[in-house]
Backbone as CSV, one residue per row, in Angstrom:
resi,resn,N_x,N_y,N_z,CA_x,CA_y,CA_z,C_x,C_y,C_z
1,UNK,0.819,-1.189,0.000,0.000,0.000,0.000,0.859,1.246,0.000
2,UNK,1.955,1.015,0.707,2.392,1.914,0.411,3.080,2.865,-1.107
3,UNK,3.648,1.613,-1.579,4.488,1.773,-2.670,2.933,2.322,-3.719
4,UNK,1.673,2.006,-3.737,1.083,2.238,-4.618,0.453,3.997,-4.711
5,UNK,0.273,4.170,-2.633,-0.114,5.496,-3.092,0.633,7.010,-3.421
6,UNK,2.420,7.048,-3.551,2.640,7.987,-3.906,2.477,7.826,-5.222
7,UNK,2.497,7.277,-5.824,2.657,6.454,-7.059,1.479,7.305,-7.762
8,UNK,0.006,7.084,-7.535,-0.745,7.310,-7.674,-1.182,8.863,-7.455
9,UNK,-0.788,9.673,-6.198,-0.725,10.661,-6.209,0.248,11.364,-6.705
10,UNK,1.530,11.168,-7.333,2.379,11.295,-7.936,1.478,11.813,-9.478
11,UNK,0.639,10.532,-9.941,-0.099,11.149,-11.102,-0.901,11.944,-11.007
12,UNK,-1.764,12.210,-10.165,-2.667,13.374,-9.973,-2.253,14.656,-10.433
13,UNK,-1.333,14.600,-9.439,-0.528,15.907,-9.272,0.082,16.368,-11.011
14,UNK,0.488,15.328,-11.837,1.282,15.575,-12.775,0.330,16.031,-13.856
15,UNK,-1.337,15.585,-13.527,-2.094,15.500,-14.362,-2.345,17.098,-13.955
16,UNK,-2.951,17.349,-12.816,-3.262,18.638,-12.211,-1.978,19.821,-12.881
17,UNK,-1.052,19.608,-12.917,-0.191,20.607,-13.897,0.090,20.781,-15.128
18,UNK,-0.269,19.619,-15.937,-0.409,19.905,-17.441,-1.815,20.622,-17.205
19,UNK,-3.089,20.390,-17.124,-4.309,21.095,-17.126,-3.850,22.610,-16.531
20,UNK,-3.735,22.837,-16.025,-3.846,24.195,-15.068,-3.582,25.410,-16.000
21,UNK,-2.332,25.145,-17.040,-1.999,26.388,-17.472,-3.043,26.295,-18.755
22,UNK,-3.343,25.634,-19.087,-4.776,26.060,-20.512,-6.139,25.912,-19.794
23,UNK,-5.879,25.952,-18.774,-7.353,26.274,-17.815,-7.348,27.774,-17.146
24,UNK,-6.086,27.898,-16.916,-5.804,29.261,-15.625,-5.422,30.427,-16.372
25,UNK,-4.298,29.933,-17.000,-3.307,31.286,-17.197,-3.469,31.339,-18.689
26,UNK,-3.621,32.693,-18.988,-3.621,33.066,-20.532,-2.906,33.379,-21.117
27,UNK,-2.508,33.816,-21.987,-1.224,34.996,-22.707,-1.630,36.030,-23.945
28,UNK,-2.294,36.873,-22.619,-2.814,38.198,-23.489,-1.902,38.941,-24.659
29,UNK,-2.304,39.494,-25.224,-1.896,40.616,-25.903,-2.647,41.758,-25.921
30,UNK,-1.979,42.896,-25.557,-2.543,43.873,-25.120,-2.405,45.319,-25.975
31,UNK,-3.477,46.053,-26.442,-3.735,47.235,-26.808,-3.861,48.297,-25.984
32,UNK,-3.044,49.691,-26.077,-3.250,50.418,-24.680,-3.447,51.868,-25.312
33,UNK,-4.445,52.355,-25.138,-5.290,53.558,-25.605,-4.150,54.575,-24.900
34,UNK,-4.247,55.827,-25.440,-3.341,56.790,-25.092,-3.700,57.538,-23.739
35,UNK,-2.768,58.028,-23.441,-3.984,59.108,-22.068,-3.927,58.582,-20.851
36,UNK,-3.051,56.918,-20.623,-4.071,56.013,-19.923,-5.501,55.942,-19.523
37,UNK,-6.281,56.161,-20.842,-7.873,55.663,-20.740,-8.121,54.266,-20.281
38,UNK,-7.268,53.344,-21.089,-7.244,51.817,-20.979,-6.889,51.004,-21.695
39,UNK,-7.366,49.933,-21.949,-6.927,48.925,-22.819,-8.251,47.806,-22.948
40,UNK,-7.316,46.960,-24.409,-8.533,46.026,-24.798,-7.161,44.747,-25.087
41,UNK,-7.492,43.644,-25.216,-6.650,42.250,-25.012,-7.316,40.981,-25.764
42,UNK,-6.508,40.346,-26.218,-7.051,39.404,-26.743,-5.965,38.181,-26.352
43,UNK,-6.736,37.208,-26.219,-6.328,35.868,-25.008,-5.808,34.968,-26.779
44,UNK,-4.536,34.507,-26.569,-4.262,33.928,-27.618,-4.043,31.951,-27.502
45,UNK,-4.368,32.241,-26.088,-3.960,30.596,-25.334,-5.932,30.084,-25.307
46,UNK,-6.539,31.175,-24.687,-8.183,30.409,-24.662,-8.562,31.465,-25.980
47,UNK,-8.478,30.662,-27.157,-9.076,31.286,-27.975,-10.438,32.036,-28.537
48,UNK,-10.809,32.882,-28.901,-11.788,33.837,-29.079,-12.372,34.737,-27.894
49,UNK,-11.117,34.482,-27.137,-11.541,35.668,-25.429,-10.727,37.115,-25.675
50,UNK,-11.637,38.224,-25.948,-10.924,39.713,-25.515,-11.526,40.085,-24.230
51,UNK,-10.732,41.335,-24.135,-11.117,41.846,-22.540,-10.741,43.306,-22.698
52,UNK,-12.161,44.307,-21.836,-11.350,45.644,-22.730,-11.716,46.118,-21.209
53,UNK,-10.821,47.316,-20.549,-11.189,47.990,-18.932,-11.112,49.418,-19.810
54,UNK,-11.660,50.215,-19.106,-11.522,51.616,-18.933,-10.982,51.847,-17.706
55,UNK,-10.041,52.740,-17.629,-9.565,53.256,-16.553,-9.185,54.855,-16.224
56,UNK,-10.023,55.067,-16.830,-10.177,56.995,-16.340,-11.623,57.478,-16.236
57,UNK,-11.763,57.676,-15.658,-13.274,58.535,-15.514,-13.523,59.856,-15.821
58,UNK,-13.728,60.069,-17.420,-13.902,60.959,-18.350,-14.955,61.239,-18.941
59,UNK,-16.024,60.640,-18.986,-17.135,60.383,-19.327,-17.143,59.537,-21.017
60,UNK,-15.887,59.082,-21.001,-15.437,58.225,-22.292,-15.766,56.542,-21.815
61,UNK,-16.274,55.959,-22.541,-16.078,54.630,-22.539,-14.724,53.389,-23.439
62,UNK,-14.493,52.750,-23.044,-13.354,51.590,-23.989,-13.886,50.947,-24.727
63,UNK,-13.375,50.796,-25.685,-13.874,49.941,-26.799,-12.422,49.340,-27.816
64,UNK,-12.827,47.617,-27.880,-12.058,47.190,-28.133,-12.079,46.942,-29.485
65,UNK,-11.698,47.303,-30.536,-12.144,47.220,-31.640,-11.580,46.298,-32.436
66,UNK,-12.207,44.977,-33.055,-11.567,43.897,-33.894,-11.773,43.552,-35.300
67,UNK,-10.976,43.878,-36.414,-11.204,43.831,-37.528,-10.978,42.512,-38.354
68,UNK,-11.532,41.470,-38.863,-11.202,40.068,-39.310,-10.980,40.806,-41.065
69,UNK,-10.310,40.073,-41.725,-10.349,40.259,-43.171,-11.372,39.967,-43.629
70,UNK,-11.536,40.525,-44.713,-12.757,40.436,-46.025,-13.967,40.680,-44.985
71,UNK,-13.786,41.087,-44.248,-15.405,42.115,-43.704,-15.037,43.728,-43.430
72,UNK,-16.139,44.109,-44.059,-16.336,45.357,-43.950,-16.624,46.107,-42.794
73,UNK,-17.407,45.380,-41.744,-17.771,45.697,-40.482,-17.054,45.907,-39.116
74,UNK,-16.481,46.188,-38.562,-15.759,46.237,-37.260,-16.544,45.851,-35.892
75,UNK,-16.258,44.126,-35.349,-16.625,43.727,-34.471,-15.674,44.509,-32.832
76,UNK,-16.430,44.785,-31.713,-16.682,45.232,-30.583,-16.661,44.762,-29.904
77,UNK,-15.715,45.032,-28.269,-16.513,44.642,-27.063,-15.807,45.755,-26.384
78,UNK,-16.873,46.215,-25.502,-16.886,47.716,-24.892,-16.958,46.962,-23.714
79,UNK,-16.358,48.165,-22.645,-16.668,48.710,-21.585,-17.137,49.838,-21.094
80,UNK,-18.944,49.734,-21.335,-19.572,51.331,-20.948,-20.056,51.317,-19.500
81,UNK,-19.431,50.530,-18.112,-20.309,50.632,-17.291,-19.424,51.447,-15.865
82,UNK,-18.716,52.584,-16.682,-17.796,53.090,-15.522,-16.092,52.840,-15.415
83,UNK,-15.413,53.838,-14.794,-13.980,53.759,-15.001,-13.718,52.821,-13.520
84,UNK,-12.667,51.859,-13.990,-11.458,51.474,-12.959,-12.945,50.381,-11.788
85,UNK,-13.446,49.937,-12.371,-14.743,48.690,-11.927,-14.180,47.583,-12.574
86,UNK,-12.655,47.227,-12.931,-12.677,46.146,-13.535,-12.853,45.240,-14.910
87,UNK,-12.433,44.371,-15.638,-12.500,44.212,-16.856,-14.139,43.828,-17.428
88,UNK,-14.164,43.917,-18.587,-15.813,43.262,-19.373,-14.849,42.176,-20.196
89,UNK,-15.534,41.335,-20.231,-15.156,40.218,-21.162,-16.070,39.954,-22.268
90,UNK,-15.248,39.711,-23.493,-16.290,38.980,-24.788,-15.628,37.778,-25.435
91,UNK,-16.606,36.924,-25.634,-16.276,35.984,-26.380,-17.110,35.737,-28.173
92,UNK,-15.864,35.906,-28.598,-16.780,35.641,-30.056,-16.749,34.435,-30.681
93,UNK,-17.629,33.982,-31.131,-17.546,32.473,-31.368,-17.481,32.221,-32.782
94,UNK,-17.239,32.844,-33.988,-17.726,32.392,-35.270,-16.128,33.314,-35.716
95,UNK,-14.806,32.671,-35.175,-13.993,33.338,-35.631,-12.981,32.063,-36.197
96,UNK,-13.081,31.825,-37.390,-12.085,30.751,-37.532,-10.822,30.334,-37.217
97,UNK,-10.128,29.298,-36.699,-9.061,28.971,-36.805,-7.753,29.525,-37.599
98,UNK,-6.624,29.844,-36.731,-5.560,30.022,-37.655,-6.007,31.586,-38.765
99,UNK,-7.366,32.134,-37.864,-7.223,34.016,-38.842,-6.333,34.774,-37.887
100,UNK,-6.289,35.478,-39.180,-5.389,36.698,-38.837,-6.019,37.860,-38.796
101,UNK,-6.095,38.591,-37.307,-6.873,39.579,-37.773,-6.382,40.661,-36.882
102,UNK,-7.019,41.849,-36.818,-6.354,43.025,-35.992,-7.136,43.661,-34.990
103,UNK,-6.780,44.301,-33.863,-7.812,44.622,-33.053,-6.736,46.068,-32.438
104,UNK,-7.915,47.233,-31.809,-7.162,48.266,-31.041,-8.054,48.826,-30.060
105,UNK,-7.440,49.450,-29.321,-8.333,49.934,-28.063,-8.688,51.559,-28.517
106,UNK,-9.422,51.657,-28.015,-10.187,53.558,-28.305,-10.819,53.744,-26.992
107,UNK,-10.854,55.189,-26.929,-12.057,56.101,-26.172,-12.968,56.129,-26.937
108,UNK,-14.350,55.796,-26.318,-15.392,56.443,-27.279,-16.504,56.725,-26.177
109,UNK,-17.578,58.040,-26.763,-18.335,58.703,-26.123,-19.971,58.185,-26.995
110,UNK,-20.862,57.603,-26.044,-21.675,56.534,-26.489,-23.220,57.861,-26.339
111,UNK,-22.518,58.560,-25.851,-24.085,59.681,-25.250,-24.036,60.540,-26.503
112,UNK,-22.992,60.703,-27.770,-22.854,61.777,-28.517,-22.698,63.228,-28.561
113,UNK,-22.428,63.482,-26.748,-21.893,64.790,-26.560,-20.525,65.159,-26.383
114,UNK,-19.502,64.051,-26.597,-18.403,64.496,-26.999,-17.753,63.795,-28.156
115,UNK,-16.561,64.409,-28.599,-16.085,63.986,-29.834,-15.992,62.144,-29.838
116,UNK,-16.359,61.609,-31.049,-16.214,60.127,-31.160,-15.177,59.657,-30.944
117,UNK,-14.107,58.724,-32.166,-12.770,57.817,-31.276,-12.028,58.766,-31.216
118,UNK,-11.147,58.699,-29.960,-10.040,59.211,-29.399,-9.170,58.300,-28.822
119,UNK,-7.713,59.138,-28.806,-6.940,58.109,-28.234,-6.639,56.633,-28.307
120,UNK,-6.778,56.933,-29.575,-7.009,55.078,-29.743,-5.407,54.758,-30.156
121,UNK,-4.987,53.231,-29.639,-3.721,52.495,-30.016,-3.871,52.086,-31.821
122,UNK,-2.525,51.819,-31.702,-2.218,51.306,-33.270,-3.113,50.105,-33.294
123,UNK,-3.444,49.529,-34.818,-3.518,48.339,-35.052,-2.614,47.422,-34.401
124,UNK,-3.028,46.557,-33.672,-2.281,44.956,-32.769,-2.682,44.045,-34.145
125,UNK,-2.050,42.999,-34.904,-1.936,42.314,-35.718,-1.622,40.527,-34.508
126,UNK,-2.964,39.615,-34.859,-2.600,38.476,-33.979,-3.307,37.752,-35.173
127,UNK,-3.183,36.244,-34.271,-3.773,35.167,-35.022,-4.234,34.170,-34.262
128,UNK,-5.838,33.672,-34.616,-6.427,32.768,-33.617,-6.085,31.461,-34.001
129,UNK,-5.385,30.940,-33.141,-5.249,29.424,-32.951,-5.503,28.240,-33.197
């Protein structure tokens, strides 16, 4: 009995550490709006996860802005619910394998009483997995 249970917990454990890091830990890439307004991120380990915070209280909201090829449209995930409360998360699901696509962080003002994008980062150039 003895010899069997380190043995055995020996595997647990080994199993419990291959899982952990594609369960736990991500490896963002990060867009960072000018001003320190904030940033928007895209998770390249759990694929199709961004994450955008605002962090100034300006009456600006974050917006993470993601452009896929051959569409005309510019997919989104904002943070309009207040500065420095923490990240919003989006998951998009209809993003194929192995694209290449681009995403950047902005200020934007959702009430239309102040000027539209501001401060926004360069194009980030990634590829989903």
């Amino acid at each position: 009995m003895r010899r069997v249970l380190p043995v055995a917990l020996g595997t647990v454990a080994a199993v419990a550490l291959v899982q952990t890091p594609a369960n736990a830990i991500g490896s963002f890439q990060y867009a960072y709006a000018s001003n320190g307004r904030g940033y928007g991120a895209f998770n390249s380990v759990d694929n199709n996860l961004f994450k955008v915070a605002d962090k100034k209280a300006d009456g600006y909201s974050m917006v993470l802005r993601i452009k896929f090829p051959g569409r005309d449209e510019i997919t989104s995930c904002d943070d309009r619910n207040g500065a420095n409360n923490g990240e919003e998360f989006c998951r998009i699901s209809n993003i194929p394998r192995r694209t290449a696509f681009q995403f950047k962080a902005c200020a934007k003002d959702f009430s239309g009483e102040l000027p539209g994008w501001i401060d926004c980062s360069g194009w980030i150039n990634d590829v989903n997995s």
